[in-house]
C-alpha positions in Angstrom: -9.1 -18.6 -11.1 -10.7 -15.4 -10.2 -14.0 -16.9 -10.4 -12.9 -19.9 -7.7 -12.1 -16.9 -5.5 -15.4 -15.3 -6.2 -17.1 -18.5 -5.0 -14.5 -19.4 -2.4 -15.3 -15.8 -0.6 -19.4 -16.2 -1.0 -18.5 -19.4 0.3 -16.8 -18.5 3.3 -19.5 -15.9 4.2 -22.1 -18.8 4.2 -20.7 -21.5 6.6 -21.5 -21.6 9.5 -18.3 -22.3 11.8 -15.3 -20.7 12.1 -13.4 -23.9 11.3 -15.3 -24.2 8.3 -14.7 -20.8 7.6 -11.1 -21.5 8.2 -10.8 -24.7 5.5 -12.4 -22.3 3.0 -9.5 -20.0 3.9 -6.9 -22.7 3.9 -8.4 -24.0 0.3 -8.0 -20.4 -0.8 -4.2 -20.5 0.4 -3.7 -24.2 -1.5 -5.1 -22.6 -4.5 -3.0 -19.7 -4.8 0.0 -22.0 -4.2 -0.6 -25.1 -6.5 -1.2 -22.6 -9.5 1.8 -21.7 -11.2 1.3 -18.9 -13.3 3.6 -15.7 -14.7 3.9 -12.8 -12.4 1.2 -11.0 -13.9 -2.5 -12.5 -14.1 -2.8 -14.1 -10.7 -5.3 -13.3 -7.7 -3.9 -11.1 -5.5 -5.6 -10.7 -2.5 -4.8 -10.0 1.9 -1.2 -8.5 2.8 1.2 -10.1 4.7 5.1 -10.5 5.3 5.9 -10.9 2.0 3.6 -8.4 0.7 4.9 -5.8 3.4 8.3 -6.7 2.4 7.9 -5.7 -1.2 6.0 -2.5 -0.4 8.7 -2.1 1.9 11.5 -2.2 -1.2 9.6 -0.1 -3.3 9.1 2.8 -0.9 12.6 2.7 0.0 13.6 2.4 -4.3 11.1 5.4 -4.9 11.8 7.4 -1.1 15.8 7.7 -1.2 16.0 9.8 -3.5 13.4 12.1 -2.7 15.4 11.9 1.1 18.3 13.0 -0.3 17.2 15.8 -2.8 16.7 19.2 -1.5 13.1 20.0 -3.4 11.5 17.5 -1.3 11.7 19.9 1.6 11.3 23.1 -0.6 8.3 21.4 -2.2 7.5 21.0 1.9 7.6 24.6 2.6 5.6 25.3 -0.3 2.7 23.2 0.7 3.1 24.5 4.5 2.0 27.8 3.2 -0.8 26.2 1.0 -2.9 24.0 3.8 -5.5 23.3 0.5 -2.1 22.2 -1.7 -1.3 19.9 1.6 -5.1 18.2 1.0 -4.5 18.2 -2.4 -1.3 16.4 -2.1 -2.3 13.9 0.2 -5.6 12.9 -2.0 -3.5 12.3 -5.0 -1.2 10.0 -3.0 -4.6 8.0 -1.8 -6.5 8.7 -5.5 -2.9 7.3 -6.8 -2.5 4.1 -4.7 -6.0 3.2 -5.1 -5.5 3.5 -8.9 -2.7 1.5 -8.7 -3.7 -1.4 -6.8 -7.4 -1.7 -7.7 -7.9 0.0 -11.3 -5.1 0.0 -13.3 -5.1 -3.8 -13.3 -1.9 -5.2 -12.8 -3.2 -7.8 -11.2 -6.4 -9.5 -10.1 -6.8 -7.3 -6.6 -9.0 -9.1 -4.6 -10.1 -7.2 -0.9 -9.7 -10.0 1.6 -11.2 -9.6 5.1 -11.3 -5.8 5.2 -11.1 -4.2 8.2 -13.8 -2.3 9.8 -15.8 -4.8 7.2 -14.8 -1.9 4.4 -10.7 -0.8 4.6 -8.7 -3.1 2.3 -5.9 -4.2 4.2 -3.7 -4.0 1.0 -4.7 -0.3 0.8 -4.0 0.4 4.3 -0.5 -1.7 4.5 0.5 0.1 1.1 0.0 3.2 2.7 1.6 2.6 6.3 4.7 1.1 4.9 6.1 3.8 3.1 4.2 6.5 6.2 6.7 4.6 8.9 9.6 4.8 6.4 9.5 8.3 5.5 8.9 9.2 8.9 11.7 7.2 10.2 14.5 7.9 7.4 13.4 11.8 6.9 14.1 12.2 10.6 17.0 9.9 11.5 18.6 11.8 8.3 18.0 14.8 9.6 15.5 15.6 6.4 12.8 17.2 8.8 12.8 18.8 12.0 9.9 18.4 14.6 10.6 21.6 16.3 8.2 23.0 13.2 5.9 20.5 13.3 3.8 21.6 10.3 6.4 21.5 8.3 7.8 18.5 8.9 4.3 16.6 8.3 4.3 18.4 4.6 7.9 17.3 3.8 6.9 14.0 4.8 3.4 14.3 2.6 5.8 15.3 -0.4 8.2 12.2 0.4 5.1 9.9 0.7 3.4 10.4 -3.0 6.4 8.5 -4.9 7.2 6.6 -2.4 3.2 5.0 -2.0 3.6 4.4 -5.5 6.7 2.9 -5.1 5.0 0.6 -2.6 1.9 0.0 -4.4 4.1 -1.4 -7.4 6.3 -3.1 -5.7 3.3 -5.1 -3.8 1.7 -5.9 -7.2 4.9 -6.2 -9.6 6.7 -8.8 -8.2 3.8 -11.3 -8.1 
């Protein structure tokens, strides 16, 4: 199956209208659904609804706890004080996701129309996700406060790694 999708994408970059590009997509689509396979082992590739919906439910599974412990926001300070620990933090929560989704090989991760014609979408949607959530939750729960706002970006960095992971498995886990 992976090699169809090889071919389907060269394919796609070949013709030479967008409603044949279009088909190619729409074969892609038929594909994905007339194979019936476990929930590991398939093509994974794009992110949409369903996708965001999963990443969704595991930032939330991995994020409420870290919402609710104190050591997120003592972890927060910490960093604060540490701009390099900050960088450090928020490159193992990219080097982390990255791992997850395109190395660890839960499943067949395919980049699908990346944007900018480099940034998988998957990547970028895995990351948002839980971003919006923690910064939503943290500061309707009253887990961060803007008046420092510093401070409140590293307690949301320190909320973010386990809750990207979260994401990233939930995306791929599920199927």
């Amino acid at each position: 199956m992976g090699d169809l999708f090889d071919e389907l994408a060269e394919l796609e970059d070949s013709v030479d209208s967008e409603d044949e590009r279009e088909r190619v997509r729409e074969t892609m689509r038929m594909a994905m659904e007339v194979r019936e396979t476990p929930v590991f082992g398939r093509v994974v590739f794009g992110f949409d609804r369903s996708d965001a919906a999963e990443a969704l439910l595991g930032s939330l599974l991995f994020g409420i706890p870290m919402f609710v412990e104190g050591g997120t926001t003592e972890v927060g300070e910490f960093i604060a004080a540490r701009p390099l620990y900050f960088v450090a933090t928020n490159v193992l929560t990219l080097a982390l996701v990255a791992g997850i989704l395109y190395v660890a090989d839960f499943q067949d991760v395919r980049v699908y129309r990346p944007i900018f014609g480099f940034v998988p979408r998957k990547f970028v949607g895995v990351l948002a996700i839980p971003l919006a959530t923690a910064l939503v939750v943290m500061t309707v729960w009253g887990r961060v406060d803007w008046a420092d706002p510093w401070l409140a970006v590293c307690q949301v960095a320190v909320a973010l790694v386990p809750m990207a992971i979260g994401a990233a498995l939930g995306d791929l886990l599920p199927g």
